[in-house]
N, CA, C and O atoms as a GROMACS GRO file, in nm:
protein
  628
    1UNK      N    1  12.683   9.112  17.895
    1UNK     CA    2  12.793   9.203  17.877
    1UNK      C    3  12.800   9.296  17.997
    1UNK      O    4  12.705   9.370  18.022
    2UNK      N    5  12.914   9.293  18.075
    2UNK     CA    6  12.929   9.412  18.142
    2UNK      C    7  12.929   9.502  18.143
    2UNK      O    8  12.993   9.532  18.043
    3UNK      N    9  12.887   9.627  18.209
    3UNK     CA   10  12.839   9.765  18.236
    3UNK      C   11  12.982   9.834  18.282
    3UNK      O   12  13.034   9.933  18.230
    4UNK      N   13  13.010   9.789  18.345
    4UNK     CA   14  13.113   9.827  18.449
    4UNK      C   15  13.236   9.900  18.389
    4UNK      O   16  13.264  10.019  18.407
    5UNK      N   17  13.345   9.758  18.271
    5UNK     CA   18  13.434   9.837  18.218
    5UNK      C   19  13.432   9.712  18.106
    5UNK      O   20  13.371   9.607  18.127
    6UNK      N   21  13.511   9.741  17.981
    6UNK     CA   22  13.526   9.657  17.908
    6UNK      C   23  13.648   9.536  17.947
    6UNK      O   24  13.752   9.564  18.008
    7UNK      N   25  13.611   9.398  17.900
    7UNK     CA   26  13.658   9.256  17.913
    7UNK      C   27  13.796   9.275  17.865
    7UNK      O   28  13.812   9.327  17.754
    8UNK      N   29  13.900   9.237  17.937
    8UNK     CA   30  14.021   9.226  17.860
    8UNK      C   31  14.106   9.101  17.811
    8UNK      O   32  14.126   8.999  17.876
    9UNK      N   33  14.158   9.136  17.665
    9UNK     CA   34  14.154   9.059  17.614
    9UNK      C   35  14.277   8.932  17.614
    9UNK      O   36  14.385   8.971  17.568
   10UNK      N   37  14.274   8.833  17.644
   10UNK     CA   38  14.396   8.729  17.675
   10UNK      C   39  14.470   8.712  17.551
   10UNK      O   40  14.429   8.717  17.435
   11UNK      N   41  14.591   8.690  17.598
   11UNK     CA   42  14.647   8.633  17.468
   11UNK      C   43  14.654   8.464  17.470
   11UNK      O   44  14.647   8.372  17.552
   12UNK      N   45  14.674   8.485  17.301
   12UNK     CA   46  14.622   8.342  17.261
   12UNK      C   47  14.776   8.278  17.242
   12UNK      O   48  14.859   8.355  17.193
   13UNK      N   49  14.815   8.158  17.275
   13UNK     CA   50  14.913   8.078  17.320
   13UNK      C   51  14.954   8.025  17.189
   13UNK      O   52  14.861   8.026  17.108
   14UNK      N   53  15.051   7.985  17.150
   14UNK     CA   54  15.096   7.940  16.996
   14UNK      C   55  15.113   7.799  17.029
   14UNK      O   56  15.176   7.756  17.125
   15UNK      N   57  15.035   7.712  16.915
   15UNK     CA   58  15.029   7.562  16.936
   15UNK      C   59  15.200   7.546  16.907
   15UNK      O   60  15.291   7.607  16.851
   16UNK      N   61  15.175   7.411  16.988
   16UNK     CA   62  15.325   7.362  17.036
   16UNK      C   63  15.357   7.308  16.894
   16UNK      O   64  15.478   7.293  16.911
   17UNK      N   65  15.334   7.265  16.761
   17UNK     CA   66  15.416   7.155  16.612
   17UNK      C   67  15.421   7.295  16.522
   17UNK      O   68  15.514   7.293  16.442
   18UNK      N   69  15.354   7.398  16.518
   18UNK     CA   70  15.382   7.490  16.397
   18UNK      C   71  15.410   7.632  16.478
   18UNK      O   72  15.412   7.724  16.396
   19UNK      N   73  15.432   7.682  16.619
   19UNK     CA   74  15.448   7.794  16.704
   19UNK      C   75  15.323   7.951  16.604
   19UNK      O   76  15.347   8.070  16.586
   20UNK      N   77  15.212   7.875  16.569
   20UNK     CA   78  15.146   7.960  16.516
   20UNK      C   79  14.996   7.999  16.591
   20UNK      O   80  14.924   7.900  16.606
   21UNK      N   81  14.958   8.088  16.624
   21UNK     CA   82  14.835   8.170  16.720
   21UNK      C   83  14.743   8.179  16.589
   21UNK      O   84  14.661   8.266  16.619
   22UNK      N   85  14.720   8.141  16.483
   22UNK     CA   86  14.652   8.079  16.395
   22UNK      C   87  14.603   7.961  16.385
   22UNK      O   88  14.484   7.934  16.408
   23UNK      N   89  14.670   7.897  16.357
   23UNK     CA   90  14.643   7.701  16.406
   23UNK      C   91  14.608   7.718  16.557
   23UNK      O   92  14.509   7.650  16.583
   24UNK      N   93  14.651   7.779  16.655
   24UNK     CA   94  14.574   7.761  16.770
   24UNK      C   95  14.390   7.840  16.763
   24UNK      O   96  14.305   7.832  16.852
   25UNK      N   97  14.384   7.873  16.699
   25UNK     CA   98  14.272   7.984  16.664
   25UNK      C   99  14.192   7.881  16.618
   25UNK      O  100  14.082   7.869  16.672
   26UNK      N  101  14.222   7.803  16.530
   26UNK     CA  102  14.149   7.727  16.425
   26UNK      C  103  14.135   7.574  16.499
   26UNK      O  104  14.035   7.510  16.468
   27UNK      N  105  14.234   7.512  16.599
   27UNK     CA  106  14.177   7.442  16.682
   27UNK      C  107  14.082   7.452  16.760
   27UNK      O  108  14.000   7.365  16.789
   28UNK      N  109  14.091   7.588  16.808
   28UNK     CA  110  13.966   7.642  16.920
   28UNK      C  111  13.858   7.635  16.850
   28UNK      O  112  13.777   7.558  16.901
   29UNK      N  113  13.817   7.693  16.735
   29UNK     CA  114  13.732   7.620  16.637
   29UNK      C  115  13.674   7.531  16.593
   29UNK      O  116  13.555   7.506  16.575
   30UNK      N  117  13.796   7.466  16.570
   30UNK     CA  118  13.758   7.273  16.555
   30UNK      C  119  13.689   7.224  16.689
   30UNK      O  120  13.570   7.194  16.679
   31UNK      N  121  13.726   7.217  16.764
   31UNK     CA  122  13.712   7.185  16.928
   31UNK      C  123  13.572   7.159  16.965
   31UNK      O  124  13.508   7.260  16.998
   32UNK      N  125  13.516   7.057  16.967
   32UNK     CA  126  13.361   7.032  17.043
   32UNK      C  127  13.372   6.987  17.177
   32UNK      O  128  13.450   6.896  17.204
   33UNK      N  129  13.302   7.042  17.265
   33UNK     CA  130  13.339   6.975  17.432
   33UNK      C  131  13.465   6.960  17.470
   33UNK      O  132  13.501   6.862  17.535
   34UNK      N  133  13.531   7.040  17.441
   34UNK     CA  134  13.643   7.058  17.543
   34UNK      C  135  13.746   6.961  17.534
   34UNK      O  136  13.827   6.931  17.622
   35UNK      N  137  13.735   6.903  17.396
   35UNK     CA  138  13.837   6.785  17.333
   35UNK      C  139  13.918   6.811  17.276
   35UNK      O  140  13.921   6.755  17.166
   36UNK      N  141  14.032   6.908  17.310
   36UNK     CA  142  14.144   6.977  17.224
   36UNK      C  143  14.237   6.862  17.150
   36UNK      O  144  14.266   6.870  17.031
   37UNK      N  145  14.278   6.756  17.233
   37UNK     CA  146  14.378   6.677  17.181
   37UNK      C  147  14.290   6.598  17.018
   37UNK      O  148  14.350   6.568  16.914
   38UNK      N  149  14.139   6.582  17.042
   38UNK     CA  150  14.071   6.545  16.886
   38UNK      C  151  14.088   6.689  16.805
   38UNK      O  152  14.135   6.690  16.691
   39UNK      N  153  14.058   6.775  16.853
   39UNK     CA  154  14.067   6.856  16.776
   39UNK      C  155  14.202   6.915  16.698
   39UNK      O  156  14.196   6.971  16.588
   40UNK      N  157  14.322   6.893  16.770
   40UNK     CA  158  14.454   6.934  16.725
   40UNK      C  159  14.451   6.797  16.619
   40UNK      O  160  14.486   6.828  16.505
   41UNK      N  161  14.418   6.666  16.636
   41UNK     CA  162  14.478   6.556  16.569
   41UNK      C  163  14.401   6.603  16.446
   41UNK      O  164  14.485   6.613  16.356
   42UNK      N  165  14.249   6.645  16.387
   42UNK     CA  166  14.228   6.693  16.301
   42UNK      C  167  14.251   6.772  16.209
   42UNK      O  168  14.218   6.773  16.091
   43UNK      N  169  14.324   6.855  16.286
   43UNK     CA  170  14.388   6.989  16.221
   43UNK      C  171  14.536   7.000  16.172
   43UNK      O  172  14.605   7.087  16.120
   44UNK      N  173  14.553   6.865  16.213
   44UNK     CA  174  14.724   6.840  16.213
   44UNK      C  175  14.704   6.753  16.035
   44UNK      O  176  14.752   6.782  15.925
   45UNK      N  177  14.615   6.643  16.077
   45UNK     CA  178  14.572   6.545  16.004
   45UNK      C  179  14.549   6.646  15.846
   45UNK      O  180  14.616   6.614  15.748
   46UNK      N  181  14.462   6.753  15.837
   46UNK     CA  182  14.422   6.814  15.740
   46UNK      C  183  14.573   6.917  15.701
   46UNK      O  184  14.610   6.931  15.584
   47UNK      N  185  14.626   6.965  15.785
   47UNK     CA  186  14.749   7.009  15.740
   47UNK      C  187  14.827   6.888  15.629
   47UNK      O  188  14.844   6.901  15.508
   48UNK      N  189  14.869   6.765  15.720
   48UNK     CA  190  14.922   6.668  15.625
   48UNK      C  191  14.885   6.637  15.490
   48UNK      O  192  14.962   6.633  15.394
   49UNK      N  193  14.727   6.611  15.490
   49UNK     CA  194  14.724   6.602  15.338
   49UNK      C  195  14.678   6.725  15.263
   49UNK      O  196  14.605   6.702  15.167
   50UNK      N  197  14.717   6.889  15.298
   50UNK     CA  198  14.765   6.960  15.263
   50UNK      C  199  14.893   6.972  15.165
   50UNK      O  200  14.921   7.024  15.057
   51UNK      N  201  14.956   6.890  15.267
   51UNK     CA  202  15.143   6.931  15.206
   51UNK      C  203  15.146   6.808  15.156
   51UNK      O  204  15.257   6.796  15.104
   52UNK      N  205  15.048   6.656  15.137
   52UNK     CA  206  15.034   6.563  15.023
   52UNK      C  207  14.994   6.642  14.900
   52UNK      O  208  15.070   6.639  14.803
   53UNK      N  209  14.908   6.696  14.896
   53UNK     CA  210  14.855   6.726  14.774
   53UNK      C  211  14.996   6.874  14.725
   53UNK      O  212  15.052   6.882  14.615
   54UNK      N  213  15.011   6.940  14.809
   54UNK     CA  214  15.115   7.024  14.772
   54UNK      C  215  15.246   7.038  14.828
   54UNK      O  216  15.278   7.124  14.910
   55UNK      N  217  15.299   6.973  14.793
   55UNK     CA  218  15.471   6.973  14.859
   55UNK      C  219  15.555   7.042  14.860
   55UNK      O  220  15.663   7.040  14.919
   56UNK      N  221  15.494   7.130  14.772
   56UNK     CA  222  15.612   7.257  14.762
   56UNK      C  223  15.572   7.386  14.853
   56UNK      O  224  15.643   7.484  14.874
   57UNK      N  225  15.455   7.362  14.896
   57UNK     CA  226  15.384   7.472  14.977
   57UNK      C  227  15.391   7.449  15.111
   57UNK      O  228  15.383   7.332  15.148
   58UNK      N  229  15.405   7.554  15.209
   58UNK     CA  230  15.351   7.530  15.376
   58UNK      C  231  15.248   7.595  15.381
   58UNK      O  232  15.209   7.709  15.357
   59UNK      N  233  15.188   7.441  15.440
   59UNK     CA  234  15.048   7.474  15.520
   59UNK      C  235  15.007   7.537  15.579
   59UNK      O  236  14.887   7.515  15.596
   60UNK      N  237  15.064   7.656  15.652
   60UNK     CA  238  15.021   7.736  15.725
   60UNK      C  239  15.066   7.898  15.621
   60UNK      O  240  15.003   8.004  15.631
   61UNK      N  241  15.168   7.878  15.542
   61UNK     CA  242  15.095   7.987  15.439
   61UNK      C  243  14.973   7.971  15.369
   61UNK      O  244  14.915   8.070  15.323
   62UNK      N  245  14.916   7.822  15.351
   62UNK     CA  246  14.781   7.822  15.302
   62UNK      C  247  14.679   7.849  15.362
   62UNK      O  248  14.573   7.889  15.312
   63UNK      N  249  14.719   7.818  15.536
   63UNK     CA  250  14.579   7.858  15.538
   63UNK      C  251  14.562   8.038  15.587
   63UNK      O  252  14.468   8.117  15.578
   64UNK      N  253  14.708   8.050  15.641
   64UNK     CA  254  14.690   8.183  15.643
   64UNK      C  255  14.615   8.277  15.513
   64UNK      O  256  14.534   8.367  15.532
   65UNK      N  257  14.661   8.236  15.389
   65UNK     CA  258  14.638   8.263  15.244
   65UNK      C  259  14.427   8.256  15.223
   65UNK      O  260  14.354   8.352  15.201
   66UNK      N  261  14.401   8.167  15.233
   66UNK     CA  262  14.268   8.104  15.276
   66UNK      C  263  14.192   8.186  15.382
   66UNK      O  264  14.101   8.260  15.345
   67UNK      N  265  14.230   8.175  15.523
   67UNK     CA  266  14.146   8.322  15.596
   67UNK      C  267  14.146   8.446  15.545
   67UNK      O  268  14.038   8.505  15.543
   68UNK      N  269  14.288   8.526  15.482
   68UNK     CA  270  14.255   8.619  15.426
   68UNK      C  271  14.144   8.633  15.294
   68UNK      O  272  14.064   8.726  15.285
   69UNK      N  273  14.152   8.540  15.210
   69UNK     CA  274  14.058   8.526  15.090
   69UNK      C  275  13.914   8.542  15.143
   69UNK      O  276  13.828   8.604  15.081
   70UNK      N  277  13.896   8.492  15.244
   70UNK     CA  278  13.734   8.403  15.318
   70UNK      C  279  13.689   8.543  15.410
   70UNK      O  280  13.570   8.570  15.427
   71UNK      N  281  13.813   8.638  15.474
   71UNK     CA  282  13.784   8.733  15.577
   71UNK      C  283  13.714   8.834  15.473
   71UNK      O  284  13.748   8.862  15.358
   72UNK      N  285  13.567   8.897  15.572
   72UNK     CA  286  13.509   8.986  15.524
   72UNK      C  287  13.536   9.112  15.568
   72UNK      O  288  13.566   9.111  15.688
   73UNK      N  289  13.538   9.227  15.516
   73UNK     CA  290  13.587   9.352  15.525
   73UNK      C  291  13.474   9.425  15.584
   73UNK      O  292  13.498   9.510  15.669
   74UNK      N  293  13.362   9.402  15.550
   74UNK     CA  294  13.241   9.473  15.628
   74UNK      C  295  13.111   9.430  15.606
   74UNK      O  296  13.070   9.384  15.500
   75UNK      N  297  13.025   9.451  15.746
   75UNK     CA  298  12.874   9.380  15.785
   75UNK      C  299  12.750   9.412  15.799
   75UNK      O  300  12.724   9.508  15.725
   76UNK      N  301  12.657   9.376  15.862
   76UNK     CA  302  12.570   9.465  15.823
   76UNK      C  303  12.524   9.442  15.994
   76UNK      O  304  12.535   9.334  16.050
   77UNK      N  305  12.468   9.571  16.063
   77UNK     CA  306  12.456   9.524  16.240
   77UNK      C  307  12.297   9.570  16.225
   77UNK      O  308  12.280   9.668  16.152
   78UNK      N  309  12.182   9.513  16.283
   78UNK     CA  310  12.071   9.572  16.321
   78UNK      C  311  12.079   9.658  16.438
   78UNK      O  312  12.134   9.631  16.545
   79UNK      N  313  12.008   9.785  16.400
   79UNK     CA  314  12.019   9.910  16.425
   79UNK      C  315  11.876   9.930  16.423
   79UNK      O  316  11.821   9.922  16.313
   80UNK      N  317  11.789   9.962  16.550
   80UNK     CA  318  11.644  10.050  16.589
   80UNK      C  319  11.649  10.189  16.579
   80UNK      O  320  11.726  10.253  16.651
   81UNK      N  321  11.581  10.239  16.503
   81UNK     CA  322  11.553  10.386  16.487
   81UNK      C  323  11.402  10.393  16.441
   81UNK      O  324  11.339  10.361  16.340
   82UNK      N  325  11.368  10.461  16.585
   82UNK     CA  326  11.195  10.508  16.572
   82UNK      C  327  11.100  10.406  16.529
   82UNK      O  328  11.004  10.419  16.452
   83UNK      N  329  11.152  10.274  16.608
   83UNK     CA  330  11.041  10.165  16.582
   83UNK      C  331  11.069  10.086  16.482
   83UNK      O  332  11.036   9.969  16.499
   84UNK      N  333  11.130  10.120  16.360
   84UNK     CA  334  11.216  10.022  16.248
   84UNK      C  335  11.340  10.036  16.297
   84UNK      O  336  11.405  10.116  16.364
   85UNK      N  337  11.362   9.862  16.203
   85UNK     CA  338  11.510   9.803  16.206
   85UNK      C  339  11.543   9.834  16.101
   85UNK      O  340  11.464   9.816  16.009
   86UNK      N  341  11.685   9.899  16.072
   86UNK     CA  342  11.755   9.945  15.976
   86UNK      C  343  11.912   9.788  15.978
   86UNK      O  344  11.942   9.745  16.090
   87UNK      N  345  11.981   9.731  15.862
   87UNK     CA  346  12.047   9.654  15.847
   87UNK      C  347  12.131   9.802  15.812
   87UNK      O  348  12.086   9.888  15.736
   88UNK      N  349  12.243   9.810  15.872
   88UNK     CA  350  12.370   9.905  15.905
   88UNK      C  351  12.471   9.853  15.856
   88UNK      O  352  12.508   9.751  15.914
   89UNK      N  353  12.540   9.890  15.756
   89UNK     CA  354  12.688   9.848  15.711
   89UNK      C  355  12.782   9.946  15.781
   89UNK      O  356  12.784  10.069  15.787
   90UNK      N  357  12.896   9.804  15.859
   90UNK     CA  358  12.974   9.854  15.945
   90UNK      C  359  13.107   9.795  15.934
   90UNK      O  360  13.099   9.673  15.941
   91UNK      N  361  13.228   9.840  15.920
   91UNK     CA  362  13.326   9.782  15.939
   91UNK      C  363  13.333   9.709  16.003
   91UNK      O  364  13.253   9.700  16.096
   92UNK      N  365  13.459   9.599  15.980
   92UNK     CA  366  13.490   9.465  16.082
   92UNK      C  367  13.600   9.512  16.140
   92UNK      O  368  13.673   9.599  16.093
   93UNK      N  369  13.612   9.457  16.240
   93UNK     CA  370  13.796   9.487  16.334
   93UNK      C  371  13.828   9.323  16.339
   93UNK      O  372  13.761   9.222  16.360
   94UNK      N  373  13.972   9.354  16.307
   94UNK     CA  374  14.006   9.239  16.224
   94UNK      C  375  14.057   9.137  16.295
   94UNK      O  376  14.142   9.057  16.256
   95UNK      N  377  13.960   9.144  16.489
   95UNK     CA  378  13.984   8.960  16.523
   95UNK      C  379  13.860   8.941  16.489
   95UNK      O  380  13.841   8.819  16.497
   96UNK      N  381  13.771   8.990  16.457
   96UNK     CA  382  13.625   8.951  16.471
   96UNK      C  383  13.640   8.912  16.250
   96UNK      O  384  13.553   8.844  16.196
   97UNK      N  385  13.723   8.953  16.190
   97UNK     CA  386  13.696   8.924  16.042
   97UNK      C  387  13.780   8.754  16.060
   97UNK      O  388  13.738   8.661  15.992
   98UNK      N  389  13.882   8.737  16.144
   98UNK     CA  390  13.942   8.654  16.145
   98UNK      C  391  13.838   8.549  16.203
   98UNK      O  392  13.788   8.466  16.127
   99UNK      N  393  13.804   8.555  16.350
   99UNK     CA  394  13.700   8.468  16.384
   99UNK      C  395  13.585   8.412  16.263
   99UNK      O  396  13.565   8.295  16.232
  100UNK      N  397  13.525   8.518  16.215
  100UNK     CA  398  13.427   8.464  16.092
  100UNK      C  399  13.464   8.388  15.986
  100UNK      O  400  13.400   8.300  15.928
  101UNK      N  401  13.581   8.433  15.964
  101UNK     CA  402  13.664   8.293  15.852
  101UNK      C  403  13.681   8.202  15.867
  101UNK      O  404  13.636   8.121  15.786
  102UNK      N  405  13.769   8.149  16.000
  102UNK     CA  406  13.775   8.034  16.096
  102UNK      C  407  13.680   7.941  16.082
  102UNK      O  408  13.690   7.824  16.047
  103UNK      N  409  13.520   8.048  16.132
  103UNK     CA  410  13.414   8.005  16.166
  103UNK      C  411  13.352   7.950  16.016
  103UNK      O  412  13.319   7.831  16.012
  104UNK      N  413  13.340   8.007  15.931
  104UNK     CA  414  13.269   7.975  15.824
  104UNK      C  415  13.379   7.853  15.731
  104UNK      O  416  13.340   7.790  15.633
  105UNK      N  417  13.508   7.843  15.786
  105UNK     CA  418  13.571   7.725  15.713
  105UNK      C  419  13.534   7.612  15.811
  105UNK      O  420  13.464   7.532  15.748
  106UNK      N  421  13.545   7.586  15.893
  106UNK     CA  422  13.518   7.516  15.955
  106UNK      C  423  13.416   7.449  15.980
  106UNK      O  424  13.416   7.329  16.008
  107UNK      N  425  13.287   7.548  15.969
  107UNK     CA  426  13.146   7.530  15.988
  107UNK      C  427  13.044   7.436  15.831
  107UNK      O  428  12.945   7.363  15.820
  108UNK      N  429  13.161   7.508  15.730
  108UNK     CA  430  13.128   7.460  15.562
  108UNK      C  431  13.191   7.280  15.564
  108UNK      O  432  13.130   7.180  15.526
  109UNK      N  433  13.335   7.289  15.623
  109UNK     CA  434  13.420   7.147  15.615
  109UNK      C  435  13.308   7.047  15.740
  109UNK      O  436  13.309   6.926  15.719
  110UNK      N  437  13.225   7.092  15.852
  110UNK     CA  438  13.178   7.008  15.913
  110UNK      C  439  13.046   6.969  15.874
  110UNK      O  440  12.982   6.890  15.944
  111UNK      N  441  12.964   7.053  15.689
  111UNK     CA  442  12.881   7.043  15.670
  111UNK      C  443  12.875   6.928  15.557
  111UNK      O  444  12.781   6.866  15.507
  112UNK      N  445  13.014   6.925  15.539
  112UNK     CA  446  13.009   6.850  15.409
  112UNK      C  447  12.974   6.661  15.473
  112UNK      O  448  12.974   6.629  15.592
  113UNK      N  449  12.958   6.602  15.400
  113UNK     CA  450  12.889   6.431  15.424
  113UNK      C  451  12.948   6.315  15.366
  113UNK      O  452  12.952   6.286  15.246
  114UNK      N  453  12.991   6.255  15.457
  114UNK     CA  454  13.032   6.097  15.347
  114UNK      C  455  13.189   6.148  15.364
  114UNK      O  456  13.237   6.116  15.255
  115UNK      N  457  13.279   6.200  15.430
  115UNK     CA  458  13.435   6.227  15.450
  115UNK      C  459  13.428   6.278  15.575
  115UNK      O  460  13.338   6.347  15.622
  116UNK      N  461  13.578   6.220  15.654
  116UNK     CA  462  13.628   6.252  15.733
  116UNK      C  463  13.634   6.388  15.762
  116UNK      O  464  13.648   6.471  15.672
  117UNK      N  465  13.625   6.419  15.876
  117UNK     CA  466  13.611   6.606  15.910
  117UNK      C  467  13.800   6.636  15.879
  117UNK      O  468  13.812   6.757  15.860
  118UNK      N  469  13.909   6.580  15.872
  118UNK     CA  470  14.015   6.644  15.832
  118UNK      C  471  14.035   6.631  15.687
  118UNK      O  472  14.104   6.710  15.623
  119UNK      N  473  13.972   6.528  15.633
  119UNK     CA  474  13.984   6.555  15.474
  119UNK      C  475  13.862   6.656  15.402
  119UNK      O  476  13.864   6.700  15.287
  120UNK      N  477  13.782   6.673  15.482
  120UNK     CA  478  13.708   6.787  15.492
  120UNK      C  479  13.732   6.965  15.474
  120UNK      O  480  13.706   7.056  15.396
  121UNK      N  481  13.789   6.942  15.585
  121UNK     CA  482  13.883   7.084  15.640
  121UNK      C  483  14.001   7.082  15.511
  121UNK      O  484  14.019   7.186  15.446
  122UNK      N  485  14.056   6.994  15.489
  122UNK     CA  486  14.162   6.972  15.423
  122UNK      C  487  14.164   7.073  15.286
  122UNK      O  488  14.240   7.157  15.238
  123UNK      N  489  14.011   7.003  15.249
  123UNK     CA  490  13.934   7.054  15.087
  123UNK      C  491  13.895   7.147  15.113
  123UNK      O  492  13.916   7.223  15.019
  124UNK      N  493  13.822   7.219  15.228
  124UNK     CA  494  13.752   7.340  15.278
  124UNK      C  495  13.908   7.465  15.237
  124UNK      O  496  13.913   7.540  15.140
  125UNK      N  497  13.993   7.453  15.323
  125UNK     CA  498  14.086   7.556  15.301
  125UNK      C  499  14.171   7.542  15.164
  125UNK      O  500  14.248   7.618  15.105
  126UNK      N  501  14.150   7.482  15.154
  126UNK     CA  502  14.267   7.425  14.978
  126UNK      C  503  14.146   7.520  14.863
  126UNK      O  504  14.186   7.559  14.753
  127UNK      N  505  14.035   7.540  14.899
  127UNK     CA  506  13.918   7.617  14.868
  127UNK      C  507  13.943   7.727  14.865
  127UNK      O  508  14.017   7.777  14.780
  128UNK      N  509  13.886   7.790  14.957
  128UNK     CA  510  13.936   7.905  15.016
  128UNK      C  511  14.065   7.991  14.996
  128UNK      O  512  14.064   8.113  14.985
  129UNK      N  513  14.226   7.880  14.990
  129UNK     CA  514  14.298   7.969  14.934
  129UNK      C  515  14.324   7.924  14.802
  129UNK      O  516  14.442   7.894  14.785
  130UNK      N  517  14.259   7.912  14.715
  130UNK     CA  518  14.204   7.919  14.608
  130UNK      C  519  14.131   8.058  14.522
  130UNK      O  520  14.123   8.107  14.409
  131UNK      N  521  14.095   8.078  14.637
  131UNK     CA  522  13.941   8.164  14.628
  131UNK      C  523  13.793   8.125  14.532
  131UNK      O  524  13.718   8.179  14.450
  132UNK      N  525  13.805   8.028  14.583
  132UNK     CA  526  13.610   7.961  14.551
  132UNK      C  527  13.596   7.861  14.694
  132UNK      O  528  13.673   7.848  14.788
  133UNK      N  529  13.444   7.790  14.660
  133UNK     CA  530  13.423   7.752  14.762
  133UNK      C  531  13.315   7.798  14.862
  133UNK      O  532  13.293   7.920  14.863
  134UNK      N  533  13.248   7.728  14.940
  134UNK     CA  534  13.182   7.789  15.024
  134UNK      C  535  13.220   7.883  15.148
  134UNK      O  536  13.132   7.915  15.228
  135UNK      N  537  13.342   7.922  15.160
  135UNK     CA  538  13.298   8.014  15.262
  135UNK      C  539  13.356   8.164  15.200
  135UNK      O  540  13.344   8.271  15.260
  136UNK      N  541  13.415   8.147  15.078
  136UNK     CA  542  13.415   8.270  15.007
  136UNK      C  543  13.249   8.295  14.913
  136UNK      O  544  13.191   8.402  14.890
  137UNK      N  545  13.224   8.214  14.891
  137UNK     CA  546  13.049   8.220  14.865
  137UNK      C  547  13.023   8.299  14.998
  137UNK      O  548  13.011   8.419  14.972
  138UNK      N  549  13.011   8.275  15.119
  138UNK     CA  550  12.947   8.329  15.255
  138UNK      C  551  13.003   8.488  15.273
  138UNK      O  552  12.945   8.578  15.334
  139UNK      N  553  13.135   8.496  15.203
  139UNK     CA  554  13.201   8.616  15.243
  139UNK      C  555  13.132   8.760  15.142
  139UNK      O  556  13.097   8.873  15.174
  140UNK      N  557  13.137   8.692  15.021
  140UNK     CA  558  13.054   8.751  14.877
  140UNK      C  559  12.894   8.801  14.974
  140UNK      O  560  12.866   8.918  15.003
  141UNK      N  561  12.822   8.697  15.003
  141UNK     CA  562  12.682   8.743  15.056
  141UNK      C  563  12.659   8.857  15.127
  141UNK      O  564  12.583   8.952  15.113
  142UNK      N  565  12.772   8.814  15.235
  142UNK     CA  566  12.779   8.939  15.334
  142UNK      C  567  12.865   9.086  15.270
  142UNK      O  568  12.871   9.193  15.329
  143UNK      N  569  12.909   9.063  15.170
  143UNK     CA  570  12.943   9.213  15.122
  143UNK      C  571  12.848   9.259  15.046
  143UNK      O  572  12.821   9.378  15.059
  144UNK      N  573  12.771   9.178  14.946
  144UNK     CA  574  12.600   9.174  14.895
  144UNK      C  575  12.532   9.296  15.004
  144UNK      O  576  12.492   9.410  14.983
  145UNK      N  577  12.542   9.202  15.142
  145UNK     CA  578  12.382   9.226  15.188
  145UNK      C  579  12.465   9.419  15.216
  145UNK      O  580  12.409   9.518  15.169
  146UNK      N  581  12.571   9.426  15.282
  146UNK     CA  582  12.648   9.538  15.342
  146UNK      C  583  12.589   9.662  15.211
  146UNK      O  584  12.538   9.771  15.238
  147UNK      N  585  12.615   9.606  15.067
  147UNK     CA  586  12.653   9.729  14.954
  147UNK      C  587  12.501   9.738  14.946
  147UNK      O  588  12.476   9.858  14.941
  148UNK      N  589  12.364   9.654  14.943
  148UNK     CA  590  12.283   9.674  14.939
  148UNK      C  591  12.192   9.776  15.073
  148UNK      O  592  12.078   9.818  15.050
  149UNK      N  593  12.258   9.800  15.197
  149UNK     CA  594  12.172   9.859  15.271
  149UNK      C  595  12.330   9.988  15.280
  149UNK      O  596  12.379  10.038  15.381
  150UNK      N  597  12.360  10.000  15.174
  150UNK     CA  598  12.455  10.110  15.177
  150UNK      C  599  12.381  10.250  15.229
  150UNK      O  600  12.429  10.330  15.309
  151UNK      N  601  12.257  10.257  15.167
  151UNK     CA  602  12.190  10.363  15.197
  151UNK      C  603  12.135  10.366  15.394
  151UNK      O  604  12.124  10.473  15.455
  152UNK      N  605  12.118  10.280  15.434
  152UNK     CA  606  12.106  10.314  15.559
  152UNK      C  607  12.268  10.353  15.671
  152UNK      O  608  12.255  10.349  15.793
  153UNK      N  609  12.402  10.388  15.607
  153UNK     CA  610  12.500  10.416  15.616
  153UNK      C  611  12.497  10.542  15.741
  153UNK      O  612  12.567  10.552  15.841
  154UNK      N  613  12.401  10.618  15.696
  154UNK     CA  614  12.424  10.774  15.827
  154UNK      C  615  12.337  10.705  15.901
  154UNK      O  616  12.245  10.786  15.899
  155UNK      N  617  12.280  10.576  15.993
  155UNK     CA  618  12.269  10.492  16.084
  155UNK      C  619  12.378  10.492  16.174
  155UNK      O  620  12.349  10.480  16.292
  156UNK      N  621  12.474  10.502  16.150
  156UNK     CA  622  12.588  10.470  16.169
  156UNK      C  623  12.634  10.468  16.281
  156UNK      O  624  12.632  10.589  16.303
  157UNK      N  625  12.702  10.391  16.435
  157UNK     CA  626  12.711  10.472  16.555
  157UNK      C  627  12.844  10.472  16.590
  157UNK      O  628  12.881  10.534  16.690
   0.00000   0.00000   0.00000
């Protein structure tokens, strides 16, 4: 991290089939080695049998619907004071709540076994904006661990 001045921040480009800086978010996500065109066909692919299973819905209100459900509101940061580590509950700023949703749908749909990673993803967010599922399980933990070290709160920086 630089000393100097803080990194500034780019803007993110809206994929060319839905003009949404969401789906581009969630490709960047998908994305292993620098393989965007696999990664868009996945994400396109899991949209489709999205709007199979629900036809009356757009996919990108679902998954918008789905990150919000999955986004966590606040975390817990390790914090040194006088030789102990204190777990600090701290608000999120909300590209970093967005990134963690992304991350934890994505990360749950590439854990699952025996299915395609877009029928994966597919079930992962159809989850999510639902609200069950594993990465609202992940979101629950982390508000757990946050309400439990509530007391180390005047940590705070």
């Amino acid at each position: 991290m630089s000393r100097r001045r803080q990194a500034t921040k780019r803007p993110i480009a809206k994929d060319g089939k839905f003009h949404s800086s969401l789906v581009t978010r969630l490709v960047n996500t998908v994305m292993i080695c620098g393989k965007k065109s696999t990664a868009q066909r996945i994400v396109y692919g899991a949209f489709d049998t999205i709007s199979e299973k629900n036809p009356a819905s757009n996919p990108i209100e679902i998954l918008q619907r789905a990150v919000d459900n999955a986004k966590p509101r606040i975390e817990t940061k390790a914090r040194r004071v006088g030789g102990a580590t204190y777990q600090v509950p701290m608000e999120i700023p909300s590209d970093r709540q967005n990134a963690l949703a992304l991350r934890w749908i994505v990360d749950f749909a590439d854990s699952r076994k025996g299915i395609s990673m877009r029928e994966a993803l597919a079930s992962e967010i159809m989850e999510a904006y639902q609200g069950q599922g594993n990465a609202i399980r992940k979101r629950d933990e982390v508000h757990k661990m946050a309400q439990a070290n509530k007391a180390f709160a005047h940590f705070r920086w």
